[in-house]
C-alpha positions in Angstrom: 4.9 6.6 9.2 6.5 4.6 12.1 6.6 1.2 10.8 7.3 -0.9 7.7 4.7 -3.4 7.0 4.7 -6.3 5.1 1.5 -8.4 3.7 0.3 -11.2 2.3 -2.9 -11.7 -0.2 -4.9 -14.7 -1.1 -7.3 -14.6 -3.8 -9.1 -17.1 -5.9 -10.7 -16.8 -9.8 -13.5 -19.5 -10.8 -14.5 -19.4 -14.4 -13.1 -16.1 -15.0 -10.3 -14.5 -17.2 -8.0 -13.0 -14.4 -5.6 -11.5 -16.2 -5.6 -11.7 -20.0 -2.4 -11.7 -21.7 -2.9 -9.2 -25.3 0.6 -11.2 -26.6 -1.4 -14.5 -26.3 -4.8 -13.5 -27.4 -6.1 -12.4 -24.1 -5.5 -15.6 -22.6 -4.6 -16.0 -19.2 -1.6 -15.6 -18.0 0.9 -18.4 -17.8 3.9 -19.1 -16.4 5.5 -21.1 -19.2 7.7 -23.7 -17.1 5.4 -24.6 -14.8 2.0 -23.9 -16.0 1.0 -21.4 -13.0 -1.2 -18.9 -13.4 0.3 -15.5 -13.1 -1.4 -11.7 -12.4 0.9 -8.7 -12.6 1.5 -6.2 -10.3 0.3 -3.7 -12.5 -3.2 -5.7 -12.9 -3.1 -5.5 -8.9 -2.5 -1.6 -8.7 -5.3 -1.2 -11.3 -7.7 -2.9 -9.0 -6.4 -0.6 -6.3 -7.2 2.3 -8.4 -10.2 1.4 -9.3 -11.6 0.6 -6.2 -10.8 4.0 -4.6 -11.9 6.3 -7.4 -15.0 4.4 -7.3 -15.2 4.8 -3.6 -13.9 7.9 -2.5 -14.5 10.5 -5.0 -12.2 13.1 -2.9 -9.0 10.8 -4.1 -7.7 11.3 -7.3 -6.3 9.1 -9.4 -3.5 10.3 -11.6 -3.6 7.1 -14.0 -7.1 6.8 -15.3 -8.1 5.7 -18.8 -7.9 8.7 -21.0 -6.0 11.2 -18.9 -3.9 13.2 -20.1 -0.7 13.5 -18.2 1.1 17.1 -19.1 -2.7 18.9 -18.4 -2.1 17.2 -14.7 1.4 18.5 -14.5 0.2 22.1 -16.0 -2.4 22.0 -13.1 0.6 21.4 -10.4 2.9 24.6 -11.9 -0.5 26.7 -12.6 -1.5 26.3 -8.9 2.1 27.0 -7.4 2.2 29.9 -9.5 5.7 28.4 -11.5 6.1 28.8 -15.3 6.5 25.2 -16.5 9.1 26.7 -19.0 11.6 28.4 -16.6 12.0 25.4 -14.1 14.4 25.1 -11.4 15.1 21.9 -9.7 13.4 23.6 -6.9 10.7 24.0 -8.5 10.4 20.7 -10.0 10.7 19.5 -6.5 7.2 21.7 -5.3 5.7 20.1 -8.5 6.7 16.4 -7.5 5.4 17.3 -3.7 2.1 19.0 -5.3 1.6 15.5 -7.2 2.2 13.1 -4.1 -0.4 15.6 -2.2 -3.4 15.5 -4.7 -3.0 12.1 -6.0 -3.3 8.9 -3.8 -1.6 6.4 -6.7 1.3 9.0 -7.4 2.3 8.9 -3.0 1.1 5.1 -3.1 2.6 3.6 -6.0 4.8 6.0 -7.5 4.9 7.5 -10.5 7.2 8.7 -13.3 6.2 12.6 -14.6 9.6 13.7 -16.2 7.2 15.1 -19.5 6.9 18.1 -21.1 5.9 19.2 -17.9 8.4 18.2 -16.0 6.9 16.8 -12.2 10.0 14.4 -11.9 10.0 10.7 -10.4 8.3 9.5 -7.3 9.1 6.3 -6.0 6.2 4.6 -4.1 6.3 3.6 -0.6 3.9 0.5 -1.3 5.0 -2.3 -3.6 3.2 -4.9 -5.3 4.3 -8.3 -6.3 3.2 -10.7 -9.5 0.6 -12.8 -8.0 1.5 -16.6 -9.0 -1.5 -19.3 -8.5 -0.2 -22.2 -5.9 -1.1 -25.1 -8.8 -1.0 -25.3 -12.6 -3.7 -23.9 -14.3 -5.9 -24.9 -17.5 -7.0 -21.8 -19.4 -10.4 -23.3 -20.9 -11.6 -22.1 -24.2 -15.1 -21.1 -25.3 -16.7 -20.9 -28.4 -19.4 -17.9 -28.5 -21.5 -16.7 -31.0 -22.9 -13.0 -31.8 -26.7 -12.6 -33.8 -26.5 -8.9 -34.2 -24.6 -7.3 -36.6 -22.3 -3.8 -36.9 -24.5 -2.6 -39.6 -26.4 -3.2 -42.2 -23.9 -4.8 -44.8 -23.4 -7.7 -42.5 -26.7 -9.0 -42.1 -26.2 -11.9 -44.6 -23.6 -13.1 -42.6 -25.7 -14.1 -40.0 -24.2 -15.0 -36.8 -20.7 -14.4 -36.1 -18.3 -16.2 -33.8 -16.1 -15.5 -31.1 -13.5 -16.7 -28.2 -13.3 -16.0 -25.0 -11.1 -17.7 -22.1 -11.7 -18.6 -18.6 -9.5 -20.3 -15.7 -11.9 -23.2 -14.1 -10.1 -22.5 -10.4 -7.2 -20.9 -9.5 -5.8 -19.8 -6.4 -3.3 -16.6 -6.0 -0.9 -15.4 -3.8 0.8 -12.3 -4.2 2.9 -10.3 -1.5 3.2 -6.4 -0.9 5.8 -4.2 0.8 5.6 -0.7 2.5 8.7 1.3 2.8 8.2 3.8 5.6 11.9 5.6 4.7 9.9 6.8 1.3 6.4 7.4 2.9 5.8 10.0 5.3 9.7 10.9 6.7 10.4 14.5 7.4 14.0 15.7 8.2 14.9 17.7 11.4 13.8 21.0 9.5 10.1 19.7 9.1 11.0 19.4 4.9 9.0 16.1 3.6 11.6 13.6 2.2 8.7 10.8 1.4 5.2 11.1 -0.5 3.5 11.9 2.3 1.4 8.6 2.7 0.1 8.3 5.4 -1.4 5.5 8.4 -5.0 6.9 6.7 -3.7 5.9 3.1 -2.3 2.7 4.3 -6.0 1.9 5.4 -7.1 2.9 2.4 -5.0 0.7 0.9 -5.5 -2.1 3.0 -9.1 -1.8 2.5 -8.8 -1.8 -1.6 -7.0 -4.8 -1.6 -9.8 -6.4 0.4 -12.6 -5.5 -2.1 -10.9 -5.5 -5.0 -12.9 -7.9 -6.5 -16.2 -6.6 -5.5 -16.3 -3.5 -8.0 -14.9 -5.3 -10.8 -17.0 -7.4 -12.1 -17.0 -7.6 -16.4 -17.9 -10.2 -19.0 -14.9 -11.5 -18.1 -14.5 -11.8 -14.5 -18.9 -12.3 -13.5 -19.8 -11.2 -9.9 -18.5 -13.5 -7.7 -15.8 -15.3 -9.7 -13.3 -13.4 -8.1 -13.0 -13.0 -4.4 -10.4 -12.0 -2.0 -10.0 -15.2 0.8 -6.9 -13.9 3.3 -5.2 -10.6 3.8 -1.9 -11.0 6.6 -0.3 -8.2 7.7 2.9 -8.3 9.2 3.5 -5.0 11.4 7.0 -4.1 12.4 7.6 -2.2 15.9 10.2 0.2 13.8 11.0 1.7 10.7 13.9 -0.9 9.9 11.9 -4.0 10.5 12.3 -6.9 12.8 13.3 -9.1 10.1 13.8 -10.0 6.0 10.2 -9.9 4.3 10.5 -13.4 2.7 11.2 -14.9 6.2 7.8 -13.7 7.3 6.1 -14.6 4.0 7.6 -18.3 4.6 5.6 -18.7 7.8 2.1 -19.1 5.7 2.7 -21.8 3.9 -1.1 -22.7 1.1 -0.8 -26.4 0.4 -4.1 -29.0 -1.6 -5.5 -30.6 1.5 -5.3 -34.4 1.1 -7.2 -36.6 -1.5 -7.7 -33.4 -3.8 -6.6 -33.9 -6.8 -7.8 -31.1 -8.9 -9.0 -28.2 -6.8 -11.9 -26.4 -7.4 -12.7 -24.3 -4.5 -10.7 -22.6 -2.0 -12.3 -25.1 0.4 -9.5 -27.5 -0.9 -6.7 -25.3 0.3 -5.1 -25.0 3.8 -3.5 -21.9 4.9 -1.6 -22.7 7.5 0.1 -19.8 9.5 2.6 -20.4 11.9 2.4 -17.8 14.5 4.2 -19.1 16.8 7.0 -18.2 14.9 7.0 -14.2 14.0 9.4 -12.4 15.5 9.7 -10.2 18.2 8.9 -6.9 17.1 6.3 -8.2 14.7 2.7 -8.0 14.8 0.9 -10.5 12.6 -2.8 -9.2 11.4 -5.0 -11.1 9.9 -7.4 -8.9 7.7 -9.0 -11.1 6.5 
């Protein structure tokens, strides 16, 4: 990988739960000073994740609900032909290489695998921000009620009651990073020093983060409520960069268009963009 890249991501949630908090009840996230909405960037990854497992059954995913992590690391040692129990920090090294080769999170994100069965720590060339909604939210709650029962000792009880919460409209922004130095580098020996991700996996990437909305929808987030509005990606001619990340995350600026008062479409937004003012030796894309 040649370049670092930087990017932007817009994305909106209409009567839908986000990002439930479990220390609050499952509410939505809240930034408690000044009533934004927030989304983490481990929410983020997950829909990341999600999307390509879904997608392209040739990826694995190394962190998927029920997996157990020392059989993934056995697999690694097992297929080099290393017994997990005599390690060498060679060794290790092959397993941590083995794991950035079969597993797209582990060279995207990173991962740490210093178990049993030791793999070591990755560091992930691709970086995720909190996302943080441009206004204050409302988290809304709503009563619901339930007319079956578990079993058969809780029929008298009739209907039972429940909560669940929704944001009415929010707006997100969250920023990404990709760190070519810990991607796909090799010294003058042809030894990988990076993951080993890839132009193909930043695609990949790219393209997850467009849909990652569209293969998620749940009781709590309906088809639709959740959509992806603006993807910018900021392309640098080199490895180094052309210039600081935030300076080219201040040139899109999201503001309420006039007379809105309470938004409740992205409609009522303007992105504005101001081009003329990248750098030299920086490619703005706009994705979406």
């Amino acid at each position: 990988m040649k370049n670092r890249y930087d990017f932007v991501i817009l994305f909106d949630a209409k009567d839908a739960n986000p990002n439930g908090d479990p220390d609050a009840g499952n509410l939505p996230r809240i930034d408690a000073e000044s009533g934004q909405g927030l989304i983490t960037d481990v929410c983020l990854k997950r829909k990341v994740r999600n999307f390509v497992q879904t997608t392209q059954p040739k990826q694995r995913i190394y962190f998927t609900e029920g997996a157990v992590h020392n059989n993934q690391h056995k697999e690694a040692y097992e297929d080099l032909k290393i017994d997990p129990k005599k390690t060498k920090p060679a060794d290790r090294d092959q397993a941590k290489a083995w794991m950035c080769k079969n597993f797209f999170d582990v060279r995207t994100f990173g991962a740490v695998m210093s178990t049993e069965i030791n793999c070591g720590q990755v560091r992930g060339p691709v970086q995720l921000s909190f996302a943080r909604s441009i206004d204050p939210i409302v988290a809304s709650e709503h009563a619901i009620t339930r007319t079956s029962v578990t079993n058969e000792r809780d029929i008298e009880k009739g209907r039972t009651m429940g909560r669940k919460f929704t944001v009415p409209y929010a707006l997100y922004r969250a920023h990404g990073t990709v760190n070519p130095f810990l991607a796909d580098n090799v010294d003058t020996d042809g030894n990988q020093l990076g993951t080993g991700f890839s132009e193909e996996d930043l695609e990949l990437l790219l393209q997850a983060l467009e849909n990652a909305f569209q293969f998620d929808a749940s009781a709590a987030r309906p088809a639709g409520s959740m959509a992806v509005r603006s993807l910018i990606v900021f392309k640098h001619d080199n490895q180094l960069g052309k210039a600081p990340s935030h300076k080219l995350f201040d040139l899109i600026q999201v503001n309420r268009k006039d007379g809105i008062q309470v938004p409740r479409a992205f409609d009522d937004y303007e992105v504005m963009v101001r081009e003329s003012e990248v750098p030299e030796g920086v490619t703005l894309i706009r994705r979406l």
